[in-house]
N, C-alpha and C positions, 0 to 999 in steps of 0.2 A: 504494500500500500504506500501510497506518494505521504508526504508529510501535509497535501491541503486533505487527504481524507482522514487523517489523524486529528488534523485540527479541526475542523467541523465536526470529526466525532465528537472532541472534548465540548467545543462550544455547543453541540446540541446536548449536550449531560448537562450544560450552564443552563439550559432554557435559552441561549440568544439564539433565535430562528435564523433571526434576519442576516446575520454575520451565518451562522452556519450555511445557509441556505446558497448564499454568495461561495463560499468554498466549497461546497460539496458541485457546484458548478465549472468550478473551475478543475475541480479533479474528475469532474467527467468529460471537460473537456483536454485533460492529460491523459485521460483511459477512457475512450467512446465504449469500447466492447465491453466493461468491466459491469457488469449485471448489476453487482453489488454496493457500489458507487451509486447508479442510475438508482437503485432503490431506496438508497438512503439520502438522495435527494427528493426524490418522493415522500419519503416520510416525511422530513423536514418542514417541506413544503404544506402538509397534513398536518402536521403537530403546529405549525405556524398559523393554520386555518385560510390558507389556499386550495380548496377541493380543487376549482377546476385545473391548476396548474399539475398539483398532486395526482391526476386521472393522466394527464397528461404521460407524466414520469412513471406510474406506476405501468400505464402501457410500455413506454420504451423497454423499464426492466424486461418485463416479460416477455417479449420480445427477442433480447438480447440473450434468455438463458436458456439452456439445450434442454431443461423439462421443467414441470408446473413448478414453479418457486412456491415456498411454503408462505410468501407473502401475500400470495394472490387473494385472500381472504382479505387485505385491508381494502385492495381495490374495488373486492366485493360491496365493503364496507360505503366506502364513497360513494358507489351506483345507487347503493341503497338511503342514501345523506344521513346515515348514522354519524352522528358527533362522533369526535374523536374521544379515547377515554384517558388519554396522557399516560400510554403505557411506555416503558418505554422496550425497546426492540433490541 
């Protein structure tokens, strides 16, 4: 993992979205294919209270990974406009 996906990891344990949200962008634009990145800006983006962006990103993850990611339940979540429950991932 690159060091902006470390640091967006830390600042989304901080609760700062907004800062995470901008690095976890940036580390997918240093790793496009990286599923897991693409997903943790989706969440970010979710946990921030962005749905439509977060739909967005959770399609790309899925997408991007060779079988069902065990995340696809939160995209679930979104289609469905279940609140988020601030778990955290």
């Amino acid at each position: 993992m690159s060091f902006r996906f470390n640091l967006a990891h830390a600042l989304s344990s901080a609760d700062k979205w907004d800062r995470a949200v901008a690095e976890y962008r940036e580390a997918v634009r240093l790793f496009p294919a990286d599923y897991a990145t693409q997903y943790n800006l989706a969440l970010a983006l979710y946990k921030k209270g962005d749905a439509a962006a977060a739909v967005s990103e959770f399609e790309r993850a899925i997408a991007l990974a060779q079988t069902r990611p065990p995340f696809i339940s939160r995209l679930d979540d979104l289609r469905e406009a279940r609140p988020c429950s601030r778990r955290r991932a």
